[in-house]
Residue, then its C-alpha position, 0 to 999 in steps of 0.5 A: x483520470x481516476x486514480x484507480x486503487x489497484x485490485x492488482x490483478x487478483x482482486x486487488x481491490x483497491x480501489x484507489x483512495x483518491x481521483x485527480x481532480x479538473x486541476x490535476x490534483x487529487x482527492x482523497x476517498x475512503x480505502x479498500x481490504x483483502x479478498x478472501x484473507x486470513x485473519x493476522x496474528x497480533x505481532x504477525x505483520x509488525x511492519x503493516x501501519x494504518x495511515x489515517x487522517x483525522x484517526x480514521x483509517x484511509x490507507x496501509x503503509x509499511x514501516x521502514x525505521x522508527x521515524x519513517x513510513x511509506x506508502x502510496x502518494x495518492x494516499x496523501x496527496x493533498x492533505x489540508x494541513x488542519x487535518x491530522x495526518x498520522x500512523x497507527x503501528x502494533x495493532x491488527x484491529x482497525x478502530x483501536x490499539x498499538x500506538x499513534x504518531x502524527x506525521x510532521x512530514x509528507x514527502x512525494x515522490x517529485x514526479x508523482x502523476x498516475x505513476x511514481x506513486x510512492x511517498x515518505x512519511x516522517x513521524x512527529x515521534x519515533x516509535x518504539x520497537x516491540x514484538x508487534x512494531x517492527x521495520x521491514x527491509x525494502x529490495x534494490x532488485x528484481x523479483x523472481x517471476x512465479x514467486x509467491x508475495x504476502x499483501x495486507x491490510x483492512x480494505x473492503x472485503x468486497x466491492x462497494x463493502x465495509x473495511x475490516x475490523x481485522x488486519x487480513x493477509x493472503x498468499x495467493x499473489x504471485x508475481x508476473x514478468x514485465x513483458x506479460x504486465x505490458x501485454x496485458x496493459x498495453x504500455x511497459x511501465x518498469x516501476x510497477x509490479x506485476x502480480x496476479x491471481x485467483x478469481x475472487x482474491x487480491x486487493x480492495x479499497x482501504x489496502x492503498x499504500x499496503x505492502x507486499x512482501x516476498x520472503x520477509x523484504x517490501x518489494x510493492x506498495x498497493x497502488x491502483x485496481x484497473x477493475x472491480x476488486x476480485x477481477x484477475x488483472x496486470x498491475x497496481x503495485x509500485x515497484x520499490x526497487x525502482x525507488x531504493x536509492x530516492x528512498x534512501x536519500x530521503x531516509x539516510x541522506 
């Protein structure tokens, strides 16, 4: 089954860096950006990171503490140990700046499939804090339906297009409820945050791993796009209060 880089029903066109393979593992592919977003502020988002394999930019993450990052398992599953896996952090630009740490440790969620896409990266070297490196706190409960989330990343800026040079940001996702994501779907799945949007906006490949934020707190990650980025549709983000407790066990344990 492809794994499908969530255009989270706005457009978010991500779409999913990597397909399973005969084996049931996955590959990794290039990553996607946001539709129609704004320019980010250098300092604007200090928790969005680049992950990157081999210094290239292949998915978004979040920083969480000096030492650890979080982003979608599809992102690094399967990464050959000669490759360097690491973070880029304080930088909107997607080729250079900000600071770089390899990462010593990949840690996927243990029941990572099509769903439990989620993993922790444990840094080589802390970062430090500044004004454009910052962590971001991550919720233990449910998200108010209606409510407005901000997504970012360097994803493609239409489908089958280039990534962007720029970190882009849009406000135009807003969450939806449970039941209409299963309506929509056809399965309830309760770690998966339902979002939805304009025609034309969300995800796209290159934003896999990236966060969305509502009222300054992580509450998704960037999963999988069921369609063409900028298509409305159900779904695509990991719910990370489903995860908090494994997060944290991880993290503080």
């Amino acid at each position: 089954m492809a794994y499908c880089s969530f255009v989270l029903f706005v457009a978010f066109c991500l779409v999913v860096g990597a397909t399973q393979n005969g084996n049931g593992g996955a590959e990794l592919r290039p990553n996607p950006r946001i539709l129609r977003g704004q320019v980010a502020a250098l300092g604007q988002f200090p928790y969005q990171v680049s992950v990157r394999l081999n210094k290239e930019h292949i998915c978004g993450g979040a920083l969480l503490s000096r030492t650890f990052v979080v982003t979608a398992a599809h992102c690094v599953y399967n990464v050959d140990e000669r490759e360097l896996l690491g973070v880029q952090a304080g930088t909107v630009s997607r080729a250079d700046g900000g600071k770089f740490s390899a990462v010593s440790n990949v840690i996927i969620h243990p029941k990572f499939g099509f769903d439990n896409d989620i993993a922790l990266l444990e840094l080589e070297t802390p970062f430090e804090y500044s004004e454009t490196i910052q962590p971001i706190a991550f919720n233990t409960w449910q998200v108010p339906v209606g409510e407005s989330v901000v997504i970012s990343g360097w994803g493609r800026l239409q489908e089958g297009g280039g990534l962007s040079n720029r970190l882009l940001y849009s406000r135009a996702l807003y969450t939806l409820a449970d039941v209409e994501c299963a309506q929509a779907s056809g399965s309830n799945n309760s770690t998966i945050l339902c979002l939805y949007g304009p025609q034309g906006y969300g995800f796209c490949d290159g934003d896999d791993g990236g966060p969305a934020v509502y009222k300054n707190v992580l509450v998704g990650i960037a999963s999988y796009q069921v369609k063409a980025c900028g298509t409305p549709t159900k779904g695509g983000f990991t719910k990370v209060a489903a995860y908090s407790n494994w997060l944290k066990a991880i993290m503080f344990g």
